[in-house]
N, CA and C atoms of all chains as a GROMACS GRO file, in nm:
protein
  594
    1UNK      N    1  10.032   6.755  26.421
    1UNK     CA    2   9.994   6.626  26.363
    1UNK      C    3   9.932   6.647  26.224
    2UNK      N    4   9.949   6.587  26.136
    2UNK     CA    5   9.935   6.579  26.023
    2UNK      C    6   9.751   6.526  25.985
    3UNK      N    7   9.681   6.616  25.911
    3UNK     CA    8   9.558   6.544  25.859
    3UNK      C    9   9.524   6.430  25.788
    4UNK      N   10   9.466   6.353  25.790
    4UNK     CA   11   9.482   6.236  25.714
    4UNK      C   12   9.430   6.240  25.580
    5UNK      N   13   9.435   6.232  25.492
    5UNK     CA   14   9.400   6.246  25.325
    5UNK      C   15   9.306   6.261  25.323
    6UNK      N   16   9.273   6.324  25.300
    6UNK     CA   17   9.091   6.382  25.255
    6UNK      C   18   9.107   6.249  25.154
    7UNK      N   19   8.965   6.209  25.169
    7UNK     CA   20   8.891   6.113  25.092
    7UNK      C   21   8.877   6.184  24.943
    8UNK      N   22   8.902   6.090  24.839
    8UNK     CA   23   8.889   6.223  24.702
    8UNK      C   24   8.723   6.219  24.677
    9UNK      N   25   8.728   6.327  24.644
    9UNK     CA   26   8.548   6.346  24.549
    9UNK      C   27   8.509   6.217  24.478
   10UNK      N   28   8.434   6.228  24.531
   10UNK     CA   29   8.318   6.098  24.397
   10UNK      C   30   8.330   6.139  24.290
   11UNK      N   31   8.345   6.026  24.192
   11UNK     CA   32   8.310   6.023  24.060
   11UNK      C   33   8.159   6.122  24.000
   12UNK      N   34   8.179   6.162  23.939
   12UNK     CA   35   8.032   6.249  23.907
   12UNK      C   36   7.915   6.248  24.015
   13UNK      N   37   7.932   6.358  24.070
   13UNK     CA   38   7.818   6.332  24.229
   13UNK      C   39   7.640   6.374  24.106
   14UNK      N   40   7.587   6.343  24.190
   14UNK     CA   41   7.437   6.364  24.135
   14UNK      C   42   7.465   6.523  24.074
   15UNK      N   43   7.474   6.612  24.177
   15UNK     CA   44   7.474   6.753  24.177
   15UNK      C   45   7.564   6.756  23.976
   16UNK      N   46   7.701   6.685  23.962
   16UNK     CA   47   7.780   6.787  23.866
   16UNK      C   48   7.690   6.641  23.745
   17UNK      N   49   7.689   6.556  23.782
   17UNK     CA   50   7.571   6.443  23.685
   17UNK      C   51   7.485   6.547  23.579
   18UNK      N   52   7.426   6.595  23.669
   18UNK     CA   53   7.312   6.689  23.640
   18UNK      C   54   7.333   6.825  23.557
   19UNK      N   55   7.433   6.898  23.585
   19UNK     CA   56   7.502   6.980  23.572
   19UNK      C   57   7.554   6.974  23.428
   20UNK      N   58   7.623   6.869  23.415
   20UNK     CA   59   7.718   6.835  23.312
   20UNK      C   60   7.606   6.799  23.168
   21UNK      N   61   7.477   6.713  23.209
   21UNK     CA   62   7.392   6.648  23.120
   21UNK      C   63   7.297   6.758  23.062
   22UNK      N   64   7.283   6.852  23.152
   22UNK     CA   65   7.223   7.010  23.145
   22UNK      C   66   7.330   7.079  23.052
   23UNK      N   67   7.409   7.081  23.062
   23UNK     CA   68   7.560   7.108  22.961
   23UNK      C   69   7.470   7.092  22.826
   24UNK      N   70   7.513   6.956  22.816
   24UNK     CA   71   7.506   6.901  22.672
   24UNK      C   72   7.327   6.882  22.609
   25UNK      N   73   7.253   6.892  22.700
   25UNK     CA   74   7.121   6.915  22.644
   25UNK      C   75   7.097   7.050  22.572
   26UNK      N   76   7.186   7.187  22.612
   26UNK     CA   77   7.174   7.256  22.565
   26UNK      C   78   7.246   7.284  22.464
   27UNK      N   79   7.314   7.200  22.426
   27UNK     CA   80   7.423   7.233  22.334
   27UNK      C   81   7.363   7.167  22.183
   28UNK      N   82   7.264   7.030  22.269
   28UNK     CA   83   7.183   6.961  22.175
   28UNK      C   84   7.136   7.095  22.103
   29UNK      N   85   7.026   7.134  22.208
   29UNK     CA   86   6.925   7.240  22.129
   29UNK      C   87   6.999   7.308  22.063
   30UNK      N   88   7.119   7.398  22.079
   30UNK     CA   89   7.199   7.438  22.016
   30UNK      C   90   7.219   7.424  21.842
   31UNK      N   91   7.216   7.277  21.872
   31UNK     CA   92   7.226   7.271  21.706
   31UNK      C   93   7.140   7.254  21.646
   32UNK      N   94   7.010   7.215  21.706
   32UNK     CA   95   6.887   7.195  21.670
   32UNK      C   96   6.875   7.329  21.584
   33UNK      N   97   6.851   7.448  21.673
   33UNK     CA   98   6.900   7.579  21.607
   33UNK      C   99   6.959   7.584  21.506
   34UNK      N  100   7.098   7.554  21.498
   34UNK     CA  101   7.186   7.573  21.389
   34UNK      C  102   7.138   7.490  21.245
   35UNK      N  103   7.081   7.390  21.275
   35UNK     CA  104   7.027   7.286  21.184
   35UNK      C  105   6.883   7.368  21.111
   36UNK      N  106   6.817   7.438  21.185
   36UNK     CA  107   6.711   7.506  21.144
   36UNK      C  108   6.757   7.596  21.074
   37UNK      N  109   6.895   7.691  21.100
   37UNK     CA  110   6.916   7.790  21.049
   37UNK      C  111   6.979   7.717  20.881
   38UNK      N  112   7.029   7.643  20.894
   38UNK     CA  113   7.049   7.610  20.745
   38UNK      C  114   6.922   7.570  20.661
   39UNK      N  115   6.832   7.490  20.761
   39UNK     CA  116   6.695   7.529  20.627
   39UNK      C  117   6.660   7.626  20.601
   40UNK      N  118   6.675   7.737  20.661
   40UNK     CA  119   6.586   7.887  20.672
   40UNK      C  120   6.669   7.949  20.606
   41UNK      N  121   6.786   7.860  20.513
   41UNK     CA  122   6.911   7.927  20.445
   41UNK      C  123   6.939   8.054  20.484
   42UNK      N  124   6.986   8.042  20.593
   42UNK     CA  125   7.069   8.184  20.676
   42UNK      C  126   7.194   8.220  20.604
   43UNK      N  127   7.242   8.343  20.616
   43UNK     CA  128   7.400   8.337  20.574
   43UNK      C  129   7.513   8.242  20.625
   44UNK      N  130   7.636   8.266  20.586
   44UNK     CA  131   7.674   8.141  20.630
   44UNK      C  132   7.772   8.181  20.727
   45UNK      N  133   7.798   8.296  20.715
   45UNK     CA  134   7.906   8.339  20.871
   45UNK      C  135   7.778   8.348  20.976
   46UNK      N  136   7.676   8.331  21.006
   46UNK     CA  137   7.546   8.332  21.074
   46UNK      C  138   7.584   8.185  21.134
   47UNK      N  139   7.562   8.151  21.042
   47UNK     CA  140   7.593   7.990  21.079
   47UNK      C  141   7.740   7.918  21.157
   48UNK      N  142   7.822   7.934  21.090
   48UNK     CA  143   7.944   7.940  21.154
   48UNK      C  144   7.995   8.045  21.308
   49UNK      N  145   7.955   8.115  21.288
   49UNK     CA  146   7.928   8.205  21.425
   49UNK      C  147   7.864   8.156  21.532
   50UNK      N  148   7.728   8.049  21.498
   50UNK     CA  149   7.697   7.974  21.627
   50UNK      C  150   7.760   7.844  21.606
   51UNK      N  151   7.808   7.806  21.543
   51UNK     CA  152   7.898   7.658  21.522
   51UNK      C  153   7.977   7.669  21.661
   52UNK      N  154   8.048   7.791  21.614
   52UNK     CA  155   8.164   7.829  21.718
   52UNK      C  156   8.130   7.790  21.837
   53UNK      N  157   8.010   7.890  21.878
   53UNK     CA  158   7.990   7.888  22.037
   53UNK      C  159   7.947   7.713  22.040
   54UNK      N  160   7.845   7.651  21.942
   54UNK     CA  161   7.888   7.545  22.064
   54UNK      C  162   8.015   7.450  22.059
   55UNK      N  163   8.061   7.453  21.959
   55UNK     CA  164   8.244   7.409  21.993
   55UNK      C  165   8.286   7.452  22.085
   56UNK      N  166   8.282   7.623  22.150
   56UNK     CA  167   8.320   7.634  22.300
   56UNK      C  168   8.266   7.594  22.386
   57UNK      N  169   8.111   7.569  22.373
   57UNK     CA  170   8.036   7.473  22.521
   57UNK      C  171   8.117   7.329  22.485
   58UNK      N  172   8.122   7.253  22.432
   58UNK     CA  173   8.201   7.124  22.373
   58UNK      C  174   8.315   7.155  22.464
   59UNK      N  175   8.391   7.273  22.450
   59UNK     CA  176   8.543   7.270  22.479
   59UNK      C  177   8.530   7.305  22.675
   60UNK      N  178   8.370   7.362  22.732
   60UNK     CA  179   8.385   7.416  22.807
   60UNK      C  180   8.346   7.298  22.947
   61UNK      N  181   8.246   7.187  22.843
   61UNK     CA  182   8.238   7.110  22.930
   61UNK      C  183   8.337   7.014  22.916
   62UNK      N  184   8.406   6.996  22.833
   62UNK     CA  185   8.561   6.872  22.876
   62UNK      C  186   8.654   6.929  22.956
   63UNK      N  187   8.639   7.043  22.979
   63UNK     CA  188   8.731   7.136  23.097
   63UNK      C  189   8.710   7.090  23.207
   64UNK      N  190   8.540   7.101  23.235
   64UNK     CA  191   8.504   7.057  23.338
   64UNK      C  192   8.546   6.873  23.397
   65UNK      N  193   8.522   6.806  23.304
   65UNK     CA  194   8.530   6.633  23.328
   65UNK      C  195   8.674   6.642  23.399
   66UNK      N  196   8.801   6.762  23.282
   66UNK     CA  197   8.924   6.716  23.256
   66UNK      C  198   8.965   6.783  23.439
   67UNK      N  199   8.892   6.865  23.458
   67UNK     CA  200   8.969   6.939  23.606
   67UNK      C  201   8.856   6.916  23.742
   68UNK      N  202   8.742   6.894  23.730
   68UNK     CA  203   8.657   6.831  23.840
   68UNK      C  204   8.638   6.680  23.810
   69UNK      N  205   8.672   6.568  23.712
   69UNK     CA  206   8.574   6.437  23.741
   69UNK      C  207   8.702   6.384  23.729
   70UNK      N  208   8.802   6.355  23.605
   70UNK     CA  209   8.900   6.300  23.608
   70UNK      C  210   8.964   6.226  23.682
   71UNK      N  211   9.013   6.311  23.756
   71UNK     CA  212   9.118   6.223  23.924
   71UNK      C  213   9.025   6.146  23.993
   72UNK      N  214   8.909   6.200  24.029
   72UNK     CA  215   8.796   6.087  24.083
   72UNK      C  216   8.804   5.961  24.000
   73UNK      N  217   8.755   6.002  23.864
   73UNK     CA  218   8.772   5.852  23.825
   73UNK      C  219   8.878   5.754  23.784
   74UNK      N  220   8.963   5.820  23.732
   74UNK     CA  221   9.092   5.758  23.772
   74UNK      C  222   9.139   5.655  23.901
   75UNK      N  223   9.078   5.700  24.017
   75UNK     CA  224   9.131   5.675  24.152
   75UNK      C  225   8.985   5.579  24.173
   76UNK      N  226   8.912   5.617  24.096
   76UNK     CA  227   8.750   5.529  24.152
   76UNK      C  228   8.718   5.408  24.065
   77UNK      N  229   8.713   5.440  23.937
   77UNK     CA  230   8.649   5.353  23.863
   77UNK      C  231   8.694   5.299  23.735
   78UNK      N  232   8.834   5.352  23.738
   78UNK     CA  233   8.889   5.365  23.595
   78UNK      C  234   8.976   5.217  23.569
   79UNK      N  235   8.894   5.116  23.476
   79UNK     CA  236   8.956   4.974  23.439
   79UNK      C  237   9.122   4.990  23.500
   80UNK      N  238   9.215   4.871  23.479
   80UNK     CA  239   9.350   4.862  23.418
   80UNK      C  240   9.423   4.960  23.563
   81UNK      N  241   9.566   4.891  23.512
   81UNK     CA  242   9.686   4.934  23.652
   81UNK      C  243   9.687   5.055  23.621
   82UNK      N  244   9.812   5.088  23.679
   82UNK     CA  245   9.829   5.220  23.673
   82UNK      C  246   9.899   5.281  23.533
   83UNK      N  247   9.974   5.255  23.460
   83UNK     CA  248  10.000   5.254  23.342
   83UNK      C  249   9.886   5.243  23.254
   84UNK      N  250   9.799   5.157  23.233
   84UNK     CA  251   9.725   5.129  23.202
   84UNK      C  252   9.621   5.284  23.171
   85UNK      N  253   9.600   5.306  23.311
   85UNK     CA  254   9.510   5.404  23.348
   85UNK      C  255   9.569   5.558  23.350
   86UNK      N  256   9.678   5.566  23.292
   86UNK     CA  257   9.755   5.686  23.221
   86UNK      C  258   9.758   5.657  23.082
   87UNK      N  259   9.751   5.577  23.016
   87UNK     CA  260   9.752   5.577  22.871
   87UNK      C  261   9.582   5.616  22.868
   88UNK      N  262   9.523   5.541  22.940
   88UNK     CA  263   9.386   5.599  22.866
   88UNK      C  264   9.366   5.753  22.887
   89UNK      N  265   9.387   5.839  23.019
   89UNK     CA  266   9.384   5.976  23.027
   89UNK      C  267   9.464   6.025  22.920
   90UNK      N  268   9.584   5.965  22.863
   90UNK     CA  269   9.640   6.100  22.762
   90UNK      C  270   9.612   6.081  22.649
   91UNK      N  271   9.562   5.944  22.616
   91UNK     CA  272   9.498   5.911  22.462
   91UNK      C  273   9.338   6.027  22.445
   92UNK      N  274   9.266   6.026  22.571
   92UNK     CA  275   9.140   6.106  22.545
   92UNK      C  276   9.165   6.265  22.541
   93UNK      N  277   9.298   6.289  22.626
   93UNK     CA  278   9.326   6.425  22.610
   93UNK      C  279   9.407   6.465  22.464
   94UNK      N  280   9.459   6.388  22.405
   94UNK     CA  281   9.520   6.409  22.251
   94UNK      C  282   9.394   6.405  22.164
   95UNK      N  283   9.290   6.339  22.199
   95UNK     CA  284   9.191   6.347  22.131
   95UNK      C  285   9.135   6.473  22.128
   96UNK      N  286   9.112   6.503  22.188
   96UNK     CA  287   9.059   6.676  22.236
   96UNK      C  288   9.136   6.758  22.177
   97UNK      N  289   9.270   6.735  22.176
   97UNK     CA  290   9.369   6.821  22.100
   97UNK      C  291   9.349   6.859  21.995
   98UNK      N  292   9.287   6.724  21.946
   98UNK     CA  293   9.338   6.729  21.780
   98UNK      C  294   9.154   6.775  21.743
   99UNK      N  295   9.096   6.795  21.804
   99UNK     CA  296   8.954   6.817  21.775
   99UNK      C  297   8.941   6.974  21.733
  100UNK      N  298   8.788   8.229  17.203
  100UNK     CA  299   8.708   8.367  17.225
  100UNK      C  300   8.745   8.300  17.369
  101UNK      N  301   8.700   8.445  17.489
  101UNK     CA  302   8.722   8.348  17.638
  101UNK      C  303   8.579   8.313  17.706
  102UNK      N  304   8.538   8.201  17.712
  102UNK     CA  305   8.370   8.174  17.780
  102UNK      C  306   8.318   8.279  17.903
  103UNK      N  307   8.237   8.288  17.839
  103UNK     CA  308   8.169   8.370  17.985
  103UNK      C  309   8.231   8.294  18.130
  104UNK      N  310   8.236   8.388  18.260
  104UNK     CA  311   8.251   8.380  18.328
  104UNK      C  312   8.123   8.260  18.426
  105UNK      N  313   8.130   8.169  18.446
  105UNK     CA  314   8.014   8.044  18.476
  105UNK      C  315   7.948   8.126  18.622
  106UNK      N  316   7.834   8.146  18.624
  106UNK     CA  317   7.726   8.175  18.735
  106UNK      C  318   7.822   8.086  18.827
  107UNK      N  319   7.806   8.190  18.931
  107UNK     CA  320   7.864   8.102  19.059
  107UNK      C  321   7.750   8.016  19.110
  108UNK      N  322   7.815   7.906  19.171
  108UNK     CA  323   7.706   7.835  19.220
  108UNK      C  324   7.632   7.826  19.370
  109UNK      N  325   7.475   7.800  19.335
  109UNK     CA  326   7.400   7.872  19.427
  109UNK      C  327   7.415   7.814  19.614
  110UNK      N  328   7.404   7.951  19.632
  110UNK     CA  329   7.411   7.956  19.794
  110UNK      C  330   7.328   7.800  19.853
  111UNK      N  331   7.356   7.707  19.917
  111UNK     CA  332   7.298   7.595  20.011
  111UNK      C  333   7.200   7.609  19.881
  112UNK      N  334   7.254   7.478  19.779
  112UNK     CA  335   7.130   7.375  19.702
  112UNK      C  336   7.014   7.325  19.805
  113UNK      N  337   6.938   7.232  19.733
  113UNK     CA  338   6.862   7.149  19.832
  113UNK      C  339   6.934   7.048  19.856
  114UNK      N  340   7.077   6.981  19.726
  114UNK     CA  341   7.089   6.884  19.793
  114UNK      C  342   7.185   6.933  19.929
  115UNK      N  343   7.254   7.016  19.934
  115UNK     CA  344   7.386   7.006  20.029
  115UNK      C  345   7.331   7.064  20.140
  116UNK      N  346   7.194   7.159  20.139
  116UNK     CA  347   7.120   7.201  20.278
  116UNK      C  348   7.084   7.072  20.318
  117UNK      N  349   7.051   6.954  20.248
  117UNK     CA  350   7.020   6.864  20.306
  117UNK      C  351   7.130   6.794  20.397
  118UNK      N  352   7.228   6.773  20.309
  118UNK     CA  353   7.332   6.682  20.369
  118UNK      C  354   7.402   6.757  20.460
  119UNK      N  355   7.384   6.866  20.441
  119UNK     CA  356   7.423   6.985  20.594
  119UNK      C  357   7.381   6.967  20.747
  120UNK      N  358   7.210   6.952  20.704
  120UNK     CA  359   7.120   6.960  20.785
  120UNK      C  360   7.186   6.802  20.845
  121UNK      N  361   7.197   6.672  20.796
  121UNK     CA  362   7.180   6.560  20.804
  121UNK      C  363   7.286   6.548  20.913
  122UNK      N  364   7.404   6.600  20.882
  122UNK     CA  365   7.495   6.611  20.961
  122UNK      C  366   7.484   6.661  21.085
  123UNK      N  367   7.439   6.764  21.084
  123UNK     CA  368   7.418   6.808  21.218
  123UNK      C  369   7.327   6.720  21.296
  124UNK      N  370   7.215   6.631  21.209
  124UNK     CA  371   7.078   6.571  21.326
  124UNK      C  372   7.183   6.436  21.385
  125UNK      N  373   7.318   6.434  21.318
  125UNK     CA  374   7.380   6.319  21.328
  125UNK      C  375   7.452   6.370  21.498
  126UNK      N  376   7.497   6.479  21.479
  126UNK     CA  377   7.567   6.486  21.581
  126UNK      C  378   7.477   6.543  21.699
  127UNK      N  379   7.352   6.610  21.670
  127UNK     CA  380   7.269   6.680  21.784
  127UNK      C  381   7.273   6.458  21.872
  128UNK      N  382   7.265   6.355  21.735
  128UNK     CA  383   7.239   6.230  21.840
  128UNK      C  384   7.354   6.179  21.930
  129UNK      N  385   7.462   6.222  21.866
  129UNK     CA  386   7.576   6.174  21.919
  129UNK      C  387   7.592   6.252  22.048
  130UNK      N  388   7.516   6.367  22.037
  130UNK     CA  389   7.571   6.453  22.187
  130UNK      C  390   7.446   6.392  22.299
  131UNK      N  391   7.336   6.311  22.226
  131UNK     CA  392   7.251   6.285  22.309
  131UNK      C  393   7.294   6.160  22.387
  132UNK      N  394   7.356   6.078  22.280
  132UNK     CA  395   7.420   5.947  22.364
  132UNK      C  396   7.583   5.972  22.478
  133UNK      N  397   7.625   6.087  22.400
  133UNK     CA  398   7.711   6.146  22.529
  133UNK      C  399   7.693   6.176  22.698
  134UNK      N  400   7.534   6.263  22.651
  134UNK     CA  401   7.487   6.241  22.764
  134UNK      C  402   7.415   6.109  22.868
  135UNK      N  403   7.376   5.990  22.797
  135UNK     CA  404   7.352   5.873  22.858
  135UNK      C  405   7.502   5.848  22.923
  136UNK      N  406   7.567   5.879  22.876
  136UNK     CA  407   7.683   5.793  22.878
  136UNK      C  408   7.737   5.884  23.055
  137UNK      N  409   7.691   5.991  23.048
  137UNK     CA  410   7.731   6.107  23.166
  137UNK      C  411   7.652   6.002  23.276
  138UNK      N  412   7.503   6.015  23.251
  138UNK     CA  413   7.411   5.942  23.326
  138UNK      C  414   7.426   5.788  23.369
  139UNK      N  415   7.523   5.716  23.256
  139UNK     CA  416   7.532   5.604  23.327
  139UNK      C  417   7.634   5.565  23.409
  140UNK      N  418   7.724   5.731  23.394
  140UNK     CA  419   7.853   5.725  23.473
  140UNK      C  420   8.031   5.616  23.431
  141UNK      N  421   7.931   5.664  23.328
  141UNK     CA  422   8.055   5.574  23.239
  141UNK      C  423   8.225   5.657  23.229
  142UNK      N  424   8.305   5.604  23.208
  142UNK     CA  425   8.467   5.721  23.278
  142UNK      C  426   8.460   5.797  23.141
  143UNK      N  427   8.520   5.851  23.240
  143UNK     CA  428   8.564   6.031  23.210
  143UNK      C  429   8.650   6.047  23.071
  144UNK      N  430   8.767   5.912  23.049
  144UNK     CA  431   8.835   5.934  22.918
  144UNK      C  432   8.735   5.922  22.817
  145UNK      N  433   8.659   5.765  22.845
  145UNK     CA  434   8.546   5.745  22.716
  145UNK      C  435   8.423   5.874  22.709
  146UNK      N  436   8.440   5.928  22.739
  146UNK     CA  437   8.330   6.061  22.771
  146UNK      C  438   8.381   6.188  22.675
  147UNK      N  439   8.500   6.180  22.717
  147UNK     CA  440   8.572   6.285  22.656
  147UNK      C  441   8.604   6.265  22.494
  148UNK      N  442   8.635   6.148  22.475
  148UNK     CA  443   8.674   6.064  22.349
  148UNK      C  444   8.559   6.091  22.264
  149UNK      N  445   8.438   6.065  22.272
  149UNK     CA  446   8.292   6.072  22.203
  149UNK      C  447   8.292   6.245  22.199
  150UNK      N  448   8.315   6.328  22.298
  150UNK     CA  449   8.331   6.466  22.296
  150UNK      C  450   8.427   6.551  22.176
  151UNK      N  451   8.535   6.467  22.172
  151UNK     CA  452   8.620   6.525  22.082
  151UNK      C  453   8.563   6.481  21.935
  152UNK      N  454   8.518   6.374  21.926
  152UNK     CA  455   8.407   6.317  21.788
  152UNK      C  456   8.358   6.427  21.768
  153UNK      N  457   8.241   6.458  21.829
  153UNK     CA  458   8.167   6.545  21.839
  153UNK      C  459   8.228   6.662  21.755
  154UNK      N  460   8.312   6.711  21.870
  154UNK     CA  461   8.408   6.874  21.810
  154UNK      C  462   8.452   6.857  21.660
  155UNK      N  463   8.551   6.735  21.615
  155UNK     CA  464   8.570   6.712  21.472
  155UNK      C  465   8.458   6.727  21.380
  156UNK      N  466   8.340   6.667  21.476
  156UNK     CA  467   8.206   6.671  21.330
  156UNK      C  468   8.194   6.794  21.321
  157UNK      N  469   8.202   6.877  21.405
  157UNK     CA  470   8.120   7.026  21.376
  157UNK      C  471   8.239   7.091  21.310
  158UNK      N  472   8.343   7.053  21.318
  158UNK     CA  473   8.482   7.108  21.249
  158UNK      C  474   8.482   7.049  21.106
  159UNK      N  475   8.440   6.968  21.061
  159UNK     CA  476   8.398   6.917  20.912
  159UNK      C  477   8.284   7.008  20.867
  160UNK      N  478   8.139   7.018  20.940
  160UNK     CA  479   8.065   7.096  20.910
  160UNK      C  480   8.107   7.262  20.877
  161UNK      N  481   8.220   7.263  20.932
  161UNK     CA  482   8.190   7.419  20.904
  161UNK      C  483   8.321   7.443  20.778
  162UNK      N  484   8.403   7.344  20.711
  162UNK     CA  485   8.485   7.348  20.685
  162UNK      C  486   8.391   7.312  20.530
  163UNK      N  487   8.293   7.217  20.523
  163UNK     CA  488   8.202   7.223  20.435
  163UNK      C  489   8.195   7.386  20.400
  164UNK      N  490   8.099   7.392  20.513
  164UNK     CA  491   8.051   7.586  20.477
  164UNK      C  492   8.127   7.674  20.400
  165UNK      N  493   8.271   7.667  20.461
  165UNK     CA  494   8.406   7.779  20.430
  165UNK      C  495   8.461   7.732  20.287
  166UNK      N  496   8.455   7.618  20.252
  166UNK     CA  497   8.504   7.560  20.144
  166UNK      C  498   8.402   7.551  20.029
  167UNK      N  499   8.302   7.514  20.047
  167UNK     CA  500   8.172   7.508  19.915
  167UNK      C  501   8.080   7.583  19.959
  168UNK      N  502   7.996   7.714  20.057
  168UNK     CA  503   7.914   7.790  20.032
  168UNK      C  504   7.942   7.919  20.078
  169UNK      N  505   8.038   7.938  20.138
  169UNK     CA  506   8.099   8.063  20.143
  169UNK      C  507   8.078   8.168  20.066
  170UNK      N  508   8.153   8.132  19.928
  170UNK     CA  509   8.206   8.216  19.827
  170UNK      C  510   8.024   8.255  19.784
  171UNK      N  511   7.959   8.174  19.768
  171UNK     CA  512   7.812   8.181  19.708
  171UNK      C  513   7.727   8.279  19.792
  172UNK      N  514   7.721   8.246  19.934
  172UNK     CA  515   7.687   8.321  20.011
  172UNK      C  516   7.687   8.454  20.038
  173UNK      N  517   7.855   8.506  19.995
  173UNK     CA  518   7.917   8.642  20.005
  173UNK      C  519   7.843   8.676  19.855
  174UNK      N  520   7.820   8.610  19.770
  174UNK     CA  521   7.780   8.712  19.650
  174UNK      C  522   7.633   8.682  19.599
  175UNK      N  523   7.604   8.628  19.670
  175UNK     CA  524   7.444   8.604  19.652
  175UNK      C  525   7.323   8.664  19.751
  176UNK      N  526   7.419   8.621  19.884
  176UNK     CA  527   7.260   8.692  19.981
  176UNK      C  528   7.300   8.771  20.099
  177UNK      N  529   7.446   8.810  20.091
  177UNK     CA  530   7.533   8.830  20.233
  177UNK      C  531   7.521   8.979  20.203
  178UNK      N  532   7.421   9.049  20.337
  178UNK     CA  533   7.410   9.208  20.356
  178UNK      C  534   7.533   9.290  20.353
  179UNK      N  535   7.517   9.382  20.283
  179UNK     CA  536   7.658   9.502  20.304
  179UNK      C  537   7.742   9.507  20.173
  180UNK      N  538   7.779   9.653  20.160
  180UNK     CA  539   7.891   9.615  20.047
  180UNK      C  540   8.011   9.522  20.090
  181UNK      N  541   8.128   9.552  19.988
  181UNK     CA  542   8.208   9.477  20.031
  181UNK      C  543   8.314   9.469  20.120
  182UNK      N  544   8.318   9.562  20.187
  182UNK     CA  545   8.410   9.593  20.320
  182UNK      C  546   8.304   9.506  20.437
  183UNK      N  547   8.183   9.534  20.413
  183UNK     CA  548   8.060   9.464  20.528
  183UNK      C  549   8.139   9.332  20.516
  184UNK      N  550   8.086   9.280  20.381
  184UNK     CA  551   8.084   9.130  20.340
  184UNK      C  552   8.249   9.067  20.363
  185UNK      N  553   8.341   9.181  20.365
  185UNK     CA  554   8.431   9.104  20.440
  185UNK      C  555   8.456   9.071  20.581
  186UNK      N  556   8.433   9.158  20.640
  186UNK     CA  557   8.442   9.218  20.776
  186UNK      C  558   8.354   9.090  20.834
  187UNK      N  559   8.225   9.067  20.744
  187UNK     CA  560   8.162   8.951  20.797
  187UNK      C  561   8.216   8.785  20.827
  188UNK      N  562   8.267   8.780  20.721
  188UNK     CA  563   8.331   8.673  20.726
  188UNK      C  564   8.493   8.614  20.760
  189UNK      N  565   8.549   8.739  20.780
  189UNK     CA  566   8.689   8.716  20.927
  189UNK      C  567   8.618   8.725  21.035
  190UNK      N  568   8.518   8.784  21.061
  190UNK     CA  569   8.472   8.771  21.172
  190UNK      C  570   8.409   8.579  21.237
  191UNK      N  571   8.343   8.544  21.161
  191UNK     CA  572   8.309   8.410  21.153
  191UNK      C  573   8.405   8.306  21.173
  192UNK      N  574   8.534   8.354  21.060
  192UNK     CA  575   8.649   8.251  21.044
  192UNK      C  576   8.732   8.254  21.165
  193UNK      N  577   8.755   8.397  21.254
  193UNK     CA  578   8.866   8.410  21.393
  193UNK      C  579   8.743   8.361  21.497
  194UNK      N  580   8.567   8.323  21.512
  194UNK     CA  581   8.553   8.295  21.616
  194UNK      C  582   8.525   8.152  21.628
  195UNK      N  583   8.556   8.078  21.481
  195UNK     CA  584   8.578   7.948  21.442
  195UNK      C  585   8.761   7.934  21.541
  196UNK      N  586   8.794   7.980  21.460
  196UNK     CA  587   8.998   7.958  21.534
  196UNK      C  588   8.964   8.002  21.646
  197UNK      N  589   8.913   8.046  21.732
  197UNK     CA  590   8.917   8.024  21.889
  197UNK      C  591   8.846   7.944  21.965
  198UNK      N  592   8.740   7.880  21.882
  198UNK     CA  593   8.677   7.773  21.993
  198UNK      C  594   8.727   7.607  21.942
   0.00000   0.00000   0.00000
């Protein structure tokens, strides 16, 4: 006999909420840093060298939305039919592209 | 006769450390309202969309850097002869092209 569909994951549970906002608080400070380092006129590959990393936290937490929250919200909370609700997923993922 | 060669111009002025700096306090806010936006559970495309903002600003910022203080940088305050001072700055520019 066949299982019946697992119920999908919630939309951002408290646990990845937290997780994710912890993400980007540090990424804040991050530049807080980087912002200091240009008053303290640092070199400038100094500077660009931490640019980078947080463009990869940037790139590391839309990984996360794009492969743990996505389908939840899509299926949970996401306005508009189904067409609808595929144009908006590939318009935000071309966005990312082009970033 | 041929003019002297013009003083390069200086590594991060006050005005462009400023408008450097400005930029970044712009986006440390934009990543702060990203995160409300996590917290108020708002979807995942509009999340991502403000995310890729984000990535472009810091991709302008550093394109500032590479384009107007670079060159100043390497001959004004950047440690090492010039194999260092290059070595420094492919290094900066390939960990820019990967994130």
């Amino acid at each position: 006999m066949r299982r019946a569909k697992p119920k999908s994951q919630e939309y951002l549970t408290p646990e990845s909420q937290k997780a994710l906002a912890d993400r980007l608080a540090r990424a804040e400070g991050h530049l807080r840093s980087i912002r200091q380092m240009v008053l303290d006129h640092r070199c400038a590959d100094d500077i660009l060298i931490q640019v980078a990393a947080v463009k990869a936290a940037l790139n590391h937490f839309a990984s996360i939305i794009v492969e743990t929250e996505m389908k939840a919200c899509v299926e949970a909370c996401m306005p508009g039919d189904a067409d609808e609700r595929l144009g908006r997923v590939t318009k935000a993922l071309a966005a990312l592209l082009k970033s």
